[in-house]
Backbone as CSV, one residue per row, in Angstrom:
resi,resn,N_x,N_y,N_z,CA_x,CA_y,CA_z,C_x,C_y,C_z
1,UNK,0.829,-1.206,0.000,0.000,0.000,0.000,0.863,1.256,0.000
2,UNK,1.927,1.249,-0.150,2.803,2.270,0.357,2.673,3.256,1.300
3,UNK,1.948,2.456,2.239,1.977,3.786,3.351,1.007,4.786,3.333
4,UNK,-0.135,4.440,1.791,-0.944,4.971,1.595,-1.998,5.797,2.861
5,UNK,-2.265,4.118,4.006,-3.615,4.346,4.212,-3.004,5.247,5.843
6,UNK,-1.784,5.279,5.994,-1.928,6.386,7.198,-1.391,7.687,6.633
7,UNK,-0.472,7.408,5.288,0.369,8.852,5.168,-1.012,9.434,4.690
8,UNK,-1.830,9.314,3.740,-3.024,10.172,3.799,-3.318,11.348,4.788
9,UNK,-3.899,10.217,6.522,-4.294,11.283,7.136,-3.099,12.252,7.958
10,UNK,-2.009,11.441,7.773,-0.372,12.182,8.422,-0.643,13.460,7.454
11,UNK,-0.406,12.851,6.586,-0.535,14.847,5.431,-1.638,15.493,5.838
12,UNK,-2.682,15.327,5.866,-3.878,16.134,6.617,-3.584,16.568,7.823
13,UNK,-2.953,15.757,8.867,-3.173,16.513,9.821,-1.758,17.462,10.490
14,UNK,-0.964,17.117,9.638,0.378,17.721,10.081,-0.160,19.093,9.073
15,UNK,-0.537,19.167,8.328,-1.391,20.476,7.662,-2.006,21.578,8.198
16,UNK,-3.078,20.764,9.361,-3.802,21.296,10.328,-2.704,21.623,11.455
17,UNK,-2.222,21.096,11.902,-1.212,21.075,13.574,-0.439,22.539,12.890
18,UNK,-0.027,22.841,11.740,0.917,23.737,11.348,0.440,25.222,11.623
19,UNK,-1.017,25.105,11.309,-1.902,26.707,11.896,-1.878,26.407,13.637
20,UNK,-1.717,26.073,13.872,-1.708,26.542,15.140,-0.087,25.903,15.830
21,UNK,12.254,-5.628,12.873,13.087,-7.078,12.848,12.024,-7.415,11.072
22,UNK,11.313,-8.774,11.479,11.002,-9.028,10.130,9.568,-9.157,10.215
23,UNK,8.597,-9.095,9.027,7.447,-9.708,9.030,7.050,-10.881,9.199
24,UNK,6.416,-10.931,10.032,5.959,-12.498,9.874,5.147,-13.130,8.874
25,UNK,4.794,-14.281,8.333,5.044,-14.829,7.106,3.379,-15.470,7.216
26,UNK,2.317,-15.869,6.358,1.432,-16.783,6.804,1.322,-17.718,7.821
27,UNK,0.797,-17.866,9.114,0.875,-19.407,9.578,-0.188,-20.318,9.249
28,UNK,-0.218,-21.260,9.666,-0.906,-22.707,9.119,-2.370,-22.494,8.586
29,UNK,-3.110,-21.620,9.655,-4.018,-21.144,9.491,-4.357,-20.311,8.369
30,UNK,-3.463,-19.285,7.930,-3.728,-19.183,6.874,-3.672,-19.407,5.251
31,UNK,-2.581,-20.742,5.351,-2.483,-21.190,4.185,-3.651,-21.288,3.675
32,UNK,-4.944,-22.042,4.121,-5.475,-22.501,3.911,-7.228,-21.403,4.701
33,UNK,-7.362,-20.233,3.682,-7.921,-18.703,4.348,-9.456,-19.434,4.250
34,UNK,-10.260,-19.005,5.144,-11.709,-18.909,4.799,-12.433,-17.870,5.218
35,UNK,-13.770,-17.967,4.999,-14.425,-17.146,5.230,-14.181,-15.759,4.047
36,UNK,-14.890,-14.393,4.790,-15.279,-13.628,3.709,-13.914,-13.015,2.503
37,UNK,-12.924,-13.567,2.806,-11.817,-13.355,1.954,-11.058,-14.155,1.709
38,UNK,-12.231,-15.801,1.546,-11.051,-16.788,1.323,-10.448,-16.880,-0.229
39,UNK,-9.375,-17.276,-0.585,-8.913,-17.366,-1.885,-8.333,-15.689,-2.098
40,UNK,-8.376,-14.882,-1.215,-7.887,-13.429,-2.060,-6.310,-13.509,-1.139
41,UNK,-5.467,-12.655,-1.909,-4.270,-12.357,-1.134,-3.883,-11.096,-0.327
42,UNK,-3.400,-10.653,0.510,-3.393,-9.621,1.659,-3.568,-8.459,0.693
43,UNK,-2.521,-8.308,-0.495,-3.121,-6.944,-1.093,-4.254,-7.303,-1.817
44,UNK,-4.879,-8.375,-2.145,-6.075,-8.044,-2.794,-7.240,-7.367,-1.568
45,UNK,-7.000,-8.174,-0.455,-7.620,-7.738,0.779,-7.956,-6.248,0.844
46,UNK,-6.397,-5.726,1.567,-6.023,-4.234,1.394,-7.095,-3.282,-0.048
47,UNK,-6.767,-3.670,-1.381,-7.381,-3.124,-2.132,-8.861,-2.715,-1.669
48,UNK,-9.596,-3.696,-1.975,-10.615,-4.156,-1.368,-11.079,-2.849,-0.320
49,UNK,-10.132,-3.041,0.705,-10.836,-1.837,2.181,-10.300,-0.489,1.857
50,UNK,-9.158,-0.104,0.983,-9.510,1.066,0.152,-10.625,1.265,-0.357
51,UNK,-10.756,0.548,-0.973,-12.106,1.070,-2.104,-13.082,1.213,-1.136
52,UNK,-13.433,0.439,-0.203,-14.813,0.436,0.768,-14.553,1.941,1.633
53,UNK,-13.252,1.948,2.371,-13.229,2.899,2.828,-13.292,4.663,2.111
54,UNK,-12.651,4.643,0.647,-12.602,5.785,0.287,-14.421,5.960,-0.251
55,UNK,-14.761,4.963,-0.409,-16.396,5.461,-0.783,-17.325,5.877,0.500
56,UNK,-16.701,5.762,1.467,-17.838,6.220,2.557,-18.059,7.665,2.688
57,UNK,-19.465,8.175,3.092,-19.602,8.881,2.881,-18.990,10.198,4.107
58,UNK,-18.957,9.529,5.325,-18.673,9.820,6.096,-17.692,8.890,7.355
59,UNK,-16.577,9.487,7.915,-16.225,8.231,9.203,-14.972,9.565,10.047
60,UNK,-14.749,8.479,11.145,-14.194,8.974,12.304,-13.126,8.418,12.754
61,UNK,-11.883,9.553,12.410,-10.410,9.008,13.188,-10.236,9.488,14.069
62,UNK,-9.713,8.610,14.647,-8.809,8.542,16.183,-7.670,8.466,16.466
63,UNK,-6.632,8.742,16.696,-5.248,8.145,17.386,-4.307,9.344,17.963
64,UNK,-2.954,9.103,17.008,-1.786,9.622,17.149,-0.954,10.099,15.623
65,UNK,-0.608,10.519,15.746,0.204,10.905,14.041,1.787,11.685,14.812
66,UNK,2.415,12.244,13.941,3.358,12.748,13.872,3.372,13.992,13.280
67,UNK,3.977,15.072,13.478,4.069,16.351,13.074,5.239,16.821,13.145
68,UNK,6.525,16.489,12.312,7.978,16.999,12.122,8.517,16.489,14.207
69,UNK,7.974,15.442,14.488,8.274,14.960,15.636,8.166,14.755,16.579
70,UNK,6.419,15.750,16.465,5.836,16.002,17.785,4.302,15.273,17.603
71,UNK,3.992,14.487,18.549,2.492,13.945,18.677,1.400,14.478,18.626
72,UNK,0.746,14.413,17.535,-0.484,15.355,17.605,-1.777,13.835,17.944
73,UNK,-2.542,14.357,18.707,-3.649,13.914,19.467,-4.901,13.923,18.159
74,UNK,-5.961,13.288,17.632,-6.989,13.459,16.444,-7.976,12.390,17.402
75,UNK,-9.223,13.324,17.112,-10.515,12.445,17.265,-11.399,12.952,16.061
76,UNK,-11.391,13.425,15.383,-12.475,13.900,14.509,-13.302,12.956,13.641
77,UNK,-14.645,13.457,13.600,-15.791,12.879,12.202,-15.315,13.859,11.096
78,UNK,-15.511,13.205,10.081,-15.404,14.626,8.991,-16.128,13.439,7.865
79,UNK,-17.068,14.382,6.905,-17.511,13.588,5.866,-17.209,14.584,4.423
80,UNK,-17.688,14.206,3.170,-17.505,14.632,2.020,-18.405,15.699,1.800
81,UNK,-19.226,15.943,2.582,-19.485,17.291,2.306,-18.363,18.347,3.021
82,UNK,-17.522,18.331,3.396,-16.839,19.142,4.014,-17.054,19.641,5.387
83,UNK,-17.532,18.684,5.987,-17.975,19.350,7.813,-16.902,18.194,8.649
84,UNK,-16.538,18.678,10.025,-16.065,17.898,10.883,-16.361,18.299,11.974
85,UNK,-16.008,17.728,12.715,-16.162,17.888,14.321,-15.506,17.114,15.329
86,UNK,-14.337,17.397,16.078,-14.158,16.969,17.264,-12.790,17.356,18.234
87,UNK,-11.690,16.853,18.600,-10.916,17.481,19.146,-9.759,16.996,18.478
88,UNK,-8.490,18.386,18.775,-7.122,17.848,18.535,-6.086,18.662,20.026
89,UNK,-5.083,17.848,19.673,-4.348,18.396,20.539,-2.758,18.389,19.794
90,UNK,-1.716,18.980,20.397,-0.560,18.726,20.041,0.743,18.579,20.907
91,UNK,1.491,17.572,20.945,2.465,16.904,21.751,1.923,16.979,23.092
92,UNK,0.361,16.514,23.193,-0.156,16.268,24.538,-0.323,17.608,25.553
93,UNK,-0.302,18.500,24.874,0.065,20.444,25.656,-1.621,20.605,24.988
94,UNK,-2.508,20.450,26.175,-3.825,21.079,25.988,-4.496,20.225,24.738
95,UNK,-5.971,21.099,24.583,-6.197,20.658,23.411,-7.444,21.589,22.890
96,UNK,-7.773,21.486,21.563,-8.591,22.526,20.552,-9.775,21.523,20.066
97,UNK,-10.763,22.018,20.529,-11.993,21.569,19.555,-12.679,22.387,18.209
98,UNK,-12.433,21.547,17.423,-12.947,21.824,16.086,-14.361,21.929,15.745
99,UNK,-15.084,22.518,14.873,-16.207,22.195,14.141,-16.392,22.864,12.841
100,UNK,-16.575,22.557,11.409,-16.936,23.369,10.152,-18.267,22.843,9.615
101,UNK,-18.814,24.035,10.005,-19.905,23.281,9.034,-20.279,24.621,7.708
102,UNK,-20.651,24.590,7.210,-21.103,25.355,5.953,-19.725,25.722,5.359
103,UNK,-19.575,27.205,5.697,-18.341,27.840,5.383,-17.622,28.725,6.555
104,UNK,-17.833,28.039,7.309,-17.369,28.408,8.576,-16.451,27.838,9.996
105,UNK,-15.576,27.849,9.988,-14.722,27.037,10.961,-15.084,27.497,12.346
106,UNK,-15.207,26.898,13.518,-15.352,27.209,14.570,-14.062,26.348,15.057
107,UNK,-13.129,26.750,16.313,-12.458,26.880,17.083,-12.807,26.863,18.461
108,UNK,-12.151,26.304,19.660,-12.413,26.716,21.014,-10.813,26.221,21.195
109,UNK,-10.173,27.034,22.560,-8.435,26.294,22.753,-8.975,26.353,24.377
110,UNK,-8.416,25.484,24.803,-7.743,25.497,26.317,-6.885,26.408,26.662
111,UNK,-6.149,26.781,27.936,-5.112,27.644,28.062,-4.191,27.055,28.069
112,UNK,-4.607,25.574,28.567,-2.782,24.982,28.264,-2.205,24.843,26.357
113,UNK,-3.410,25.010,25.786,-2.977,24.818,24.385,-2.494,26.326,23.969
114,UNK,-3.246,26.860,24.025,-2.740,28.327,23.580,-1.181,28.727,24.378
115,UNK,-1.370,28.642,25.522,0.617,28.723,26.243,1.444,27.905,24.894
116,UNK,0.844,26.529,24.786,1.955,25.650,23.887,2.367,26.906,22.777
117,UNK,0.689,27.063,22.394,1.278,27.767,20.770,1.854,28.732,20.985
118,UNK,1.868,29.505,22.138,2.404,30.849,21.982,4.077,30.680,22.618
119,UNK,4.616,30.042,22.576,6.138,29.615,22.906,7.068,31.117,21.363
120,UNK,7.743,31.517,21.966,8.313,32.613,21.425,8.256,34.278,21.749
121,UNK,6.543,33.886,22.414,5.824,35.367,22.560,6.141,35.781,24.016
122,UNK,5.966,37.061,24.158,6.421,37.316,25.307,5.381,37.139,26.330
123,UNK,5.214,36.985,27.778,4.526,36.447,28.934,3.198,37.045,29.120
124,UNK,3.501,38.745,28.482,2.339,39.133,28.610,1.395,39.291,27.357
125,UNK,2.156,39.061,26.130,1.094,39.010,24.754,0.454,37.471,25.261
126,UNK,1.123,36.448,25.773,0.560,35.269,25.734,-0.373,35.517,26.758
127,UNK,-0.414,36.117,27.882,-1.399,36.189,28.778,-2.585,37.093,28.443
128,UNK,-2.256,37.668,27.265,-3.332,38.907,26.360,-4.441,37.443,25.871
129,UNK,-3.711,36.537,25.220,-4.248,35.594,23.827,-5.122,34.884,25.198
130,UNK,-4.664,34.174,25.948,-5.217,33.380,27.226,-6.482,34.117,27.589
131,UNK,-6.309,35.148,28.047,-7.412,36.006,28.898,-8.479,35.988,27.449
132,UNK,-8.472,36.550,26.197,-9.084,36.803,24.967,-9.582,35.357,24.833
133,UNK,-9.078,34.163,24.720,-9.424,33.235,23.890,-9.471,31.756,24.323
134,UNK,-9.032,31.646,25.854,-9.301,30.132,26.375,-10.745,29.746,26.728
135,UNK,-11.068,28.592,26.207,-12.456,28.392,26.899,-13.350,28.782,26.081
136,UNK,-12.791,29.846,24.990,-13.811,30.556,24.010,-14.404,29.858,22.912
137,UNK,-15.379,30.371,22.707,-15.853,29.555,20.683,-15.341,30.717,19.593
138,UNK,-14.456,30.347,18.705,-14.411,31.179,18.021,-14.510,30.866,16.620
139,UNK,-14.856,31.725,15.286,-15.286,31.539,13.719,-14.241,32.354,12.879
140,UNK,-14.116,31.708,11.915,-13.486,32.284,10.762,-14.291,31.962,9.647
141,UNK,-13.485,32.371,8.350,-14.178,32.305,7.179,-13.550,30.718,6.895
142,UNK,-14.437,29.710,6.103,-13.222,28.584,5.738,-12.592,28.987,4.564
143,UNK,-12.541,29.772,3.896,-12.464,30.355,2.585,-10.924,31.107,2.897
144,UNK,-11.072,32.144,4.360,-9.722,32.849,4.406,-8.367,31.524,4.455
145,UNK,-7.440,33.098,4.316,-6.137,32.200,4.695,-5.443,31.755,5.716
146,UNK,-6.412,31.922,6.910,-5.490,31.294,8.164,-6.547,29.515,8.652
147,UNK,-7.658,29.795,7.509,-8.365,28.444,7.954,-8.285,27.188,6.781
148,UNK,-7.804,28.098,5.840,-7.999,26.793,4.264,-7.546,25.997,4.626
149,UNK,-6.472,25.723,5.574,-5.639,24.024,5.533,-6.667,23.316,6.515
150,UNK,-6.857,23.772,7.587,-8.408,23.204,8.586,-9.590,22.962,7.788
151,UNK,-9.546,24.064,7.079,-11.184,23.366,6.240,-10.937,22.183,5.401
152,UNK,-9.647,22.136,4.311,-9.070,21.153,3.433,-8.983,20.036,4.724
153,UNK,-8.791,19.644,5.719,-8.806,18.290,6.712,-9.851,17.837,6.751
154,UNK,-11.073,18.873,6.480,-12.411,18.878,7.134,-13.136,18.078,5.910
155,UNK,-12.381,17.846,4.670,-13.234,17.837,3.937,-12.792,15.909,3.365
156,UNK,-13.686,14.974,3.506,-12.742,13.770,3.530,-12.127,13.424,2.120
157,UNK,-13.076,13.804,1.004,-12.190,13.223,-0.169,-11.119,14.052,-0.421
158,UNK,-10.624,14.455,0.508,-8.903,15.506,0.769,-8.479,14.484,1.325
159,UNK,-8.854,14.125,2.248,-8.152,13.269,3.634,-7.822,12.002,2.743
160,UNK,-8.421,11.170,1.830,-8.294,10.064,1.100,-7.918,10.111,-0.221
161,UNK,-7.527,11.297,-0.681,-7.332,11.260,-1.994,-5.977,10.362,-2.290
162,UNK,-4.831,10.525,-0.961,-4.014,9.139,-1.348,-4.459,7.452,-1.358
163,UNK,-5.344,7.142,-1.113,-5.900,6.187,-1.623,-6.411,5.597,-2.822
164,UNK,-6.080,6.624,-3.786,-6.586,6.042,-5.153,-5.270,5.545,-5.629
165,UNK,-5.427,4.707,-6.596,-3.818,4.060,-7.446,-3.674,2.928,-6.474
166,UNK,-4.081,2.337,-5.754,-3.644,1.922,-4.412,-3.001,0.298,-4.734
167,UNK,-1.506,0.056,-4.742,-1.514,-1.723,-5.362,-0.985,-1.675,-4.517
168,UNK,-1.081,-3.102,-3.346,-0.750,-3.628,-2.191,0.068,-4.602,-2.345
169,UNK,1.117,-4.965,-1.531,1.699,-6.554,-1.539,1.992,-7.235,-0.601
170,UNK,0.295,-6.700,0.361,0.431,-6.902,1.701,0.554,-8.392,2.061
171,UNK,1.114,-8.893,3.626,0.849,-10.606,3.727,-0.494,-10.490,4.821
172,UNK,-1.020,-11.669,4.427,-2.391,-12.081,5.795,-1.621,-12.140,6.739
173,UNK,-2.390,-12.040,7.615,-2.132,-12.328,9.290,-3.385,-13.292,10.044
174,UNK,-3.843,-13.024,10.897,-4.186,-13.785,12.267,-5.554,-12.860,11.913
175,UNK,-6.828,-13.737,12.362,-8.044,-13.179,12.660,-8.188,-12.333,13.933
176,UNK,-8.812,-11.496,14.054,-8.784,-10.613,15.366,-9.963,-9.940,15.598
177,UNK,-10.440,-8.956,16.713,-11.244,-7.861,16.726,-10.802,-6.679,16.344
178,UNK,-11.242,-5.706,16.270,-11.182,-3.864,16.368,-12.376,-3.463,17.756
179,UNK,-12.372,-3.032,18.427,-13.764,-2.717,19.016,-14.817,-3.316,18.722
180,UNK,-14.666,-4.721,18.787,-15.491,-5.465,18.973,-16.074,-6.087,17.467
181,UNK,-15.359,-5.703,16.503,-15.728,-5.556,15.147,-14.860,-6.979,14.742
182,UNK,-15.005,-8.156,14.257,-13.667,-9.056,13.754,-13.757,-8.728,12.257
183,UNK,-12.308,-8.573,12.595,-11.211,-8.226,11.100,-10.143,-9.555,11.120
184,UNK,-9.149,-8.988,9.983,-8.116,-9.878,9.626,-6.979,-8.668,9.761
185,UNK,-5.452,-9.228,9.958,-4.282,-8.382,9.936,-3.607,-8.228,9.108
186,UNK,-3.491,-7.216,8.691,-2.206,-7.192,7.464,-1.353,-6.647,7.438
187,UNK,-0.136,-7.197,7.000,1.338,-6.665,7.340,1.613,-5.797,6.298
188,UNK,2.117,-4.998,5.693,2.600,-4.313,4.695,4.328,-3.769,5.337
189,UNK,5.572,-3.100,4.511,6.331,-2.582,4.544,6.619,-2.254,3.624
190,UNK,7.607,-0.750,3.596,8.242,-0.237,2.667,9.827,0.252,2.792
191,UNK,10.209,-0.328,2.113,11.483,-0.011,2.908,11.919,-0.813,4.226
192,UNK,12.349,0.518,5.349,12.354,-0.065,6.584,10.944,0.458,7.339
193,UNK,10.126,0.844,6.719,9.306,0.756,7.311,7.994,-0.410,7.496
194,UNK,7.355,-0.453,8.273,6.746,-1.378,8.778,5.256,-1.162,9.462
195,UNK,4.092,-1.795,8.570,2.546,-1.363,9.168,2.017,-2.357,8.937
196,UNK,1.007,-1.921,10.065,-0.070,-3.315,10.710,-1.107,-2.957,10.335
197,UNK,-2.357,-3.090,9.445,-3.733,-2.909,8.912,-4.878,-3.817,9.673
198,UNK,-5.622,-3.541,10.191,-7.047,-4.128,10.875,-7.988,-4.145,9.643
199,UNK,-8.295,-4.905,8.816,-9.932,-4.568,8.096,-10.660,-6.005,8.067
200,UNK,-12.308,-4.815,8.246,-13.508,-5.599,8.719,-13.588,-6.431,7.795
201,UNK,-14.264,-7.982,8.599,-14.383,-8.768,7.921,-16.239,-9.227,8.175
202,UNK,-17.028,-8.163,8.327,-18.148,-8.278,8.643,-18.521,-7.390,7.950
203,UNK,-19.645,-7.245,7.342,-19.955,-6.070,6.131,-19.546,-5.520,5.258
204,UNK,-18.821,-4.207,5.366,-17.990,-3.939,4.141,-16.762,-3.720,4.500
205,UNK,-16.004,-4.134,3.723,-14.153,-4.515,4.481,-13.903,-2.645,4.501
206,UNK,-14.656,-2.021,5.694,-13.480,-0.961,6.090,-11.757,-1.415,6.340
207,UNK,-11.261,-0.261,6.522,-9.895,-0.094,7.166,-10.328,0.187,8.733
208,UNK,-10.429,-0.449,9.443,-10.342,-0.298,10.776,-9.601,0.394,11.911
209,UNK,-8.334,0.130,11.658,-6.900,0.155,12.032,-5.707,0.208,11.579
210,UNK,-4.499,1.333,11.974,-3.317,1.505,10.572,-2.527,1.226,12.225
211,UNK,-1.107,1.105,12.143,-0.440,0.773,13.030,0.431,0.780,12.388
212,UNK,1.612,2.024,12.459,2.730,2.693,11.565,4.251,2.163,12.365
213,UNK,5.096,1.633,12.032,6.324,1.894,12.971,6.982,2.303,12.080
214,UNK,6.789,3.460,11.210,8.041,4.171,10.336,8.627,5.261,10.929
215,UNK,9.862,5.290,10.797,11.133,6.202,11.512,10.274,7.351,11.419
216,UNK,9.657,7.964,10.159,9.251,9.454,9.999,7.827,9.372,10.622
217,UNK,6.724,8.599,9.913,5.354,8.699,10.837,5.076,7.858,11.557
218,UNK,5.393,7.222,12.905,4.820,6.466,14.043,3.738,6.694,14.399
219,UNK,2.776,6.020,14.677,1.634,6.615,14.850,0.740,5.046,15.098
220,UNK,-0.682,5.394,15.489,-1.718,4.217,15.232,-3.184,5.426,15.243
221,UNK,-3.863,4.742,14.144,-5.221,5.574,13.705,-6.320,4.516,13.557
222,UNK,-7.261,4.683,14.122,-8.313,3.796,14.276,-9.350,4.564,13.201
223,UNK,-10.365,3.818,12.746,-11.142,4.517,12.197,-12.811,3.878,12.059
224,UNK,-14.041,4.653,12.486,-14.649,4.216,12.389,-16.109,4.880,12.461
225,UNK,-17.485,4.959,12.512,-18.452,5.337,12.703,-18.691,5.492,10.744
226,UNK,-18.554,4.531,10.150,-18.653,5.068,8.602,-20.162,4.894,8.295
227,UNK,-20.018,6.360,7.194,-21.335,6.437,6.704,-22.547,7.615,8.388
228,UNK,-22.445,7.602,9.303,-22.916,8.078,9.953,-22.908,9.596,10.249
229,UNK,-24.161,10.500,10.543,-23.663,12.112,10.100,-22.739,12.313,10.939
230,UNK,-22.423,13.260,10.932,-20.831,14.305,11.324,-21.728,15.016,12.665
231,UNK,-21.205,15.207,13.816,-22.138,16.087,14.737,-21.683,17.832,14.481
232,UNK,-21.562,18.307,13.366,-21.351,19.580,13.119,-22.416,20.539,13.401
233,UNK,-22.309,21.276,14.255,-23.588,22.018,14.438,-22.747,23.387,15.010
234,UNK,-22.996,24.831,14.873,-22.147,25.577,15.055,-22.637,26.041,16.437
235,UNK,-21.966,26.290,17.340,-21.626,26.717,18.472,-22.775,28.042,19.290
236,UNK,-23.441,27.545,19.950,-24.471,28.592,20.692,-24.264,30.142,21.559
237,UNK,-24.525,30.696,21.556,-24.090,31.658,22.236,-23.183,32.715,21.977
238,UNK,-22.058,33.475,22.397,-21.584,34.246,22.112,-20.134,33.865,21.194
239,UNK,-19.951,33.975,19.892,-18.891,33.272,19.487,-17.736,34.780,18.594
240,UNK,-16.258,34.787,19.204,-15.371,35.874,18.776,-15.458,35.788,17.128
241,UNK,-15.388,36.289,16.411,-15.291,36.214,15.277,-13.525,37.169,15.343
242,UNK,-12.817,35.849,14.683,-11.354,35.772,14.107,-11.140,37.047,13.033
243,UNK,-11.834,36.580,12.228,-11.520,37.358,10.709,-11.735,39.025,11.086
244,UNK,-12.989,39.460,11.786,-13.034,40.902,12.329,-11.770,41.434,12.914
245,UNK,-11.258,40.764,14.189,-10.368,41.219,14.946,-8.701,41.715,13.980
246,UNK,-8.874,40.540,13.207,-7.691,41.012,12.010,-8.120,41.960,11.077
247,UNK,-8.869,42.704,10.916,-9.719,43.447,9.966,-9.241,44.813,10.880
């Protein structure tokens, strides 16, 4: 797969974070595969939960990624109409909840997140941004230029567009769960790198699970709620509007 099915959302979300030994081989068991993918081979498998996964209309990642070295935190829904919703954080320092729905990004930071971002600034501009903006809801345009890379995350056939072209030469593994879901495992590498794939073997072969040990993106991303709406709904009450204050 080349790394397809996590570098995808690694490029998405290191996008977003920026605004603010050997494989093991078949065992016995699977010489001889059954059930809903018997007779196919790990990349035909793999293929397979591309295609299922890039057609959904909607779904929800979870994990860890990498960002030039630092851990960024992802829970978000996001579907193809371009809406998402949920939280991020970065190298574990606080965290930011997201929401876009129409053409509009909403924002809220913690104070421990905003301290992270403001590393450079002096004690009291950062205690200006804190007092102004922790705890707050705030909107931009998705259209301006400090939100296009957040809205482009928000929007999933961005998030998956490395999934098309997709030829695998993944090996089977061992039957297993995901959250309660049973899948099959698949090994893939490139290079020296090295990933573990979860996909469902109950309905339609999502991608379940990516499990990265590459030097550059380490990471594990779960994925799931497909096809189900996005909880995007914009924010009640008094919300700062971004784009004014720079105006």
């Amino acid at each position: 797969m080349r790394r397809t099915a996590l570098a995808a959302v690694c490029l998405a979300a290191a996008a977003t974070v920026s605004l603010t030994g050997c494989l093991p081989g078949l065992d016995e068991a699977d010489s001889k595969p059954k059930g809903p993918f018997a007779g196919l081979t790990g990349g035909e498998i793999a293929e397979r939960a591309v295609k299922a996964t890039s057609n959904a209309s909607s779904l929800r990642i979870k994990g860890t990624v990498q960002d030039e070295g630092s851990p960024i935190g992802l829970d978000m829904a996001l579907d193809k109409k371009g809406q998402c919703a949920g939280t991020m954080s970065a190298n574990g320092e606080g965290k930011a909840d997201l929401v876009k729905t129409g053409d509009t990004v909403y924002m809220k930071y913690d104070e421990q997140f905003l301290r992270a971002q403001g590393e450079g600034q002096s004690k009291a501009e950062t205690d200006g941004v804190v007092e102004m903006l922790a705890g707050k809801w705030t909107k931009m345009s998705a259209t301006g230029s400090d939100a296009k890379d957040i809205a482009s995350f928000c929007d999933l056939d961005t998030v998956l567009a490395e999934f098309k072209g997709v030829h695998s030469d993944a090996t089977r593994g061992k039957a297993t769960t995901v959250a309660g879901t049973p899948a099959i495992v698949l090994h893939e590498k490139d290079g020296k790198d090295r990933y573990t794939l979860y996909i469902a073997t109950e309905g339609k072969p999502y991608l379940l699970k990516v499990i990265s040990k590459s030097a550059k993106d380490p990471g594990t991303l779960t994925f799931g709620d497909f096809d189900k709406p996005v909880p995007a709904q914009a924010p009640k009450g008094k919300v700062i509007d971004l784009d004014a204050l720079d105006g």
